[in-house]
ZAMARGU-4260 file (C-alpha; in steps of 0.2 Angstrom, whole numbers, plus 5000, padded with zeros to 4 digits):
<rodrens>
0) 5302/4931/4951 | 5290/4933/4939 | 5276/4922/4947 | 5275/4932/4961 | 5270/4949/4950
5) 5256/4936/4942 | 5251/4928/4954 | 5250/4943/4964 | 5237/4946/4952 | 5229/4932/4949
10) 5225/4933/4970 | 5218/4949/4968 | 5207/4945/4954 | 5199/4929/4964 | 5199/4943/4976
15) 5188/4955/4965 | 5177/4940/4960 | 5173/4933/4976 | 5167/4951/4981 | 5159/4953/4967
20) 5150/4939/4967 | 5144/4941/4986 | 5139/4961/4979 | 5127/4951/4965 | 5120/4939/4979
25) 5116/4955/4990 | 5110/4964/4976 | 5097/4948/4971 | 5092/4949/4989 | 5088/4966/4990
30) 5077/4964/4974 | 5067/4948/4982 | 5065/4960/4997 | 5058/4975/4985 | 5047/4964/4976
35) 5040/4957/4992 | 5036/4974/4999 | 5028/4980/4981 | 5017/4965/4983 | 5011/4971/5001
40) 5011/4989/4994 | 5000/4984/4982 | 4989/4974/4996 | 4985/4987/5007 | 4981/4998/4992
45) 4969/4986/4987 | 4961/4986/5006 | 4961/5004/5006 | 4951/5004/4991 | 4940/4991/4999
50) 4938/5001/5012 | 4932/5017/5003 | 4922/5007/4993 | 4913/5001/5009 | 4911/5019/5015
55) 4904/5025/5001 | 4889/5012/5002 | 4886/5016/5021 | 4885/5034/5015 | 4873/5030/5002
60) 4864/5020/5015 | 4864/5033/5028 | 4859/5046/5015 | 4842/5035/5010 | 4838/5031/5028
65) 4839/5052/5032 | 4827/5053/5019 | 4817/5044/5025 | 4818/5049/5042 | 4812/5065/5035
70) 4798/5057/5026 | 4790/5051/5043 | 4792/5068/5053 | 4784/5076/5040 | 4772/5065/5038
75) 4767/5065/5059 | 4769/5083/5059 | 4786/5083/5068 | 4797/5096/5063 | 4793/5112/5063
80) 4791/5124/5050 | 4805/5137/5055 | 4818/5124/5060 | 4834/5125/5051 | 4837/5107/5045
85) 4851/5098/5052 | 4861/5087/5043
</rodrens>
């Protein structure tokens, strides 16, 4: 009578670590998942910074070519002189 109490036990210690084990391989997965979408996080940070960058230059670029936009309706008398400027 005595094996039964142990081994009783003994089942539900193979039990315990079986689901143990299955909880570590789950968690291992869920880190490989995690750092797989920290790693595409970090990706379409980077293109959003790409992208602003990019936007700033056309900006710059836009800016110089109003200037100088203004510079040649100035220069052949296009704009009047009580016009509001539009920009």
């Amino acid at each position: 009578m005595t094996d039964d109490p142990i081994n009783l036990v003994l089942e539900h210690l193979r039990a315990l670590r079986a689901d143990l084990g299955s909880v570590r391989e789950t968690q291992m997965e869920h880190g490989m998942k995690l750092n797989r979408l920290e790693e595409s996080l970090a990706g379409v940070k980077r293109d959003i910074a790409l992208h602003a960058e990019h936007l700033a230059h056309i900006e710059v670029r836009l800016d110089q070519i109003r200037g100088r936009l203004g510079l040649i309706e100035r220069r052949l008398e296009l704009t009047e002189a009580c016009s509001p400027s539009t920009s």
